[in-house]
C-alpha positions as CSV (number, residue, x, y, z in Angstrom):
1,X,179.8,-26.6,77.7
2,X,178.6,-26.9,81.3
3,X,181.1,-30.0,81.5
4,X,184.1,-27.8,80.7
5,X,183.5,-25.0,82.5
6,X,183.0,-28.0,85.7
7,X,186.3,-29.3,84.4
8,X,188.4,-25.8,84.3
9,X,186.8,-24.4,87.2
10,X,187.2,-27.4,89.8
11,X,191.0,-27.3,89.8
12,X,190.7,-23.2,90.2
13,X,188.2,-23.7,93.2
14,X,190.6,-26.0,94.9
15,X,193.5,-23.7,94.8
16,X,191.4,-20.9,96.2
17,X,190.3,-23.2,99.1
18,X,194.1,-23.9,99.6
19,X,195.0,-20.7,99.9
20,X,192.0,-19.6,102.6
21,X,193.1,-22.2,104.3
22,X,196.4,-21.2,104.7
23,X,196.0,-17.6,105.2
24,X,193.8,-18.8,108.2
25,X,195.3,-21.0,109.6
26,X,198.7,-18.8,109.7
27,X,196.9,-16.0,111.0
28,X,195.5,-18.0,113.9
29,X,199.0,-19.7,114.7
30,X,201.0,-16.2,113.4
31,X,202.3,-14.3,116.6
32,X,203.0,-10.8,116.4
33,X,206.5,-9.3,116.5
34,X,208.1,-7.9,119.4
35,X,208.2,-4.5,120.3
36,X,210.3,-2.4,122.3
37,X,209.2,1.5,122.6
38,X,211.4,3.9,124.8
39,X,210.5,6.7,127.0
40,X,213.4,9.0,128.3
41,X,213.3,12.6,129.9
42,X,216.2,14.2,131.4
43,X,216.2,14.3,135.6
44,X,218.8,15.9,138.3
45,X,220.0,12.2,138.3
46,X,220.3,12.0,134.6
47,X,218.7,10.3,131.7
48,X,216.1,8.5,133.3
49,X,214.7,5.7,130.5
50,X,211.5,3.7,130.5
51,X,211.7,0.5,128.6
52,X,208.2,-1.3,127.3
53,X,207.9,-4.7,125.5
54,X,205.7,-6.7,124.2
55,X,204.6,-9.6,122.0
56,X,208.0,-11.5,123.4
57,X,207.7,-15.1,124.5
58,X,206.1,-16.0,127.9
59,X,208.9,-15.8,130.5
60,X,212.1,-15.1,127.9
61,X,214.7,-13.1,129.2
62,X,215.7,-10.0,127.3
63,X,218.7,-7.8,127.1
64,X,218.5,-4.7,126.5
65,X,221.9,-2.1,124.9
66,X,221.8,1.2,123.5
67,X,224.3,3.0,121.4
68,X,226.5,5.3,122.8
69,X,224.6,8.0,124.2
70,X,225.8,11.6,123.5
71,X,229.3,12.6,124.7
72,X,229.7,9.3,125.6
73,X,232.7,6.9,123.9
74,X,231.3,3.4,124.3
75,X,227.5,1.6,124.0
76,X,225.3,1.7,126.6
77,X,224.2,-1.5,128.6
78,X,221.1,-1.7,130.4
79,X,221.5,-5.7,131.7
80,X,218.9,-8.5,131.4
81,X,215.1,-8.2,132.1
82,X,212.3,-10.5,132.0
83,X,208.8,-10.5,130.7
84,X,206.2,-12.0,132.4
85,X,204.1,-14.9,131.2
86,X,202.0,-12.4,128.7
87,X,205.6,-11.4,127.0
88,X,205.1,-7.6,128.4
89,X,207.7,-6.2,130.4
90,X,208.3,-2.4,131.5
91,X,211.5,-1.3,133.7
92,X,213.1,1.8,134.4
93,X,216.8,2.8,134.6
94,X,218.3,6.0,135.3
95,X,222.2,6.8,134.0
96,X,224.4,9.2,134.4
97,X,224.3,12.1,131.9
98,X,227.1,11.8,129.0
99,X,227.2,15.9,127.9
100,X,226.6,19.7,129.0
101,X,226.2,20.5,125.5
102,X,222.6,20.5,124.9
103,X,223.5,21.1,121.1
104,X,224.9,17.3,121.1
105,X,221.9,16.1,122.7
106,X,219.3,17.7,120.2
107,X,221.4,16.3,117.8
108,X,222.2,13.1,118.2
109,X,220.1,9.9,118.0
110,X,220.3,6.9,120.6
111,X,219.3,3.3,119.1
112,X,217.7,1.2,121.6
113,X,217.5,-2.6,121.4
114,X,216.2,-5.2,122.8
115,X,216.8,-8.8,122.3
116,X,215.7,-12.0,123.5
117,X,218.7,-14.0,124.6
118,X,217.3,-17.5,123.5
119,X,216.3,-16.8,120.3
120,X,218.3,-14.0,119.7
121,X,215.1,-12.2,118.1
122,X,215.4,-8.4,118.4
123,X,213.4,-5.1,118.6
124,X,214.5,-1.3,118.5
125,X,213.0,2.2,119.3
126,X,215.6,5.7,118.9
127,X,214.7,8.5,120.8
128,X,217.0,12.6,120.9
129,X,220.0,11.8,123.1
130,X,218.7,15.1,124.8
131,X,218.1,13.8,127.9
132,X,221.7,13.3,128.7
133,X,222.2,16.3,128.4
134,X,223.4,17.3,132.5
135,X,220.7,19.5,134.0
């Protein structure tokens, strides 16, 4: 009895070993994804936008778009950035606001992304279009 048991559970044993193995070893070589979070408040000078990465690769070069904001016809560009060797980056822009009607800006939801422009690999974050909404 002791023979089979040795004979059924060997094969079992080695398949569980496999799979530690594996879960370990992509978890020490798995990097997270990257992640873009937005801040945005509304300003005399208009919507003035705080970008935040990280987990993006050392050095890449990331380009950052929005959709349109509120009132506004056409998508919003925000131009290259880098991250530093650690993959973080923060920047700040300030645009022009888009609408008086603070109805449109409660309303309406602005996409941001961010991508890097090697890889093409991409994060987002929305945020209330109100701050382009003119003060």
């Amino acid at each position: 009895m002791q023979a089979f048991v040795r004979r059924m559970l060997g094969p079992a044993l080695a398949i569980t070993a496999l799979s530690l193995t594996a879960t370990a070893a992509s978890a020490i070589t798995g990097q997270a994804k990257p992640q873009l979070s937005i801040e945005a408040e509304r300003s005399p000078q208009g919507a003035r936008i705080i970008f935040k990465g990280k987990n993006w690769p050392a050095a890449s070069r990331v380009k950052l778009t929005a959709t349109r904001a509120p009132g506004s016809s056409k998508a919003q560009d925000f131009g290259l950035i880098d991250a530093d060797s650690t993959g973080v980056f923060a920047v700040r822009r300030v645009v022009q606001c888009t609408t008086s009607s603070q109805e449109d800006g409660s309303l309406e939801t602005v996409t941001f992304t961010a991508a890097d422009s090697a890889t093409g690999v991409k994060a987002t974050a929305t945020t209330r279009g109100g701050p382009w909404v003119c003060q």
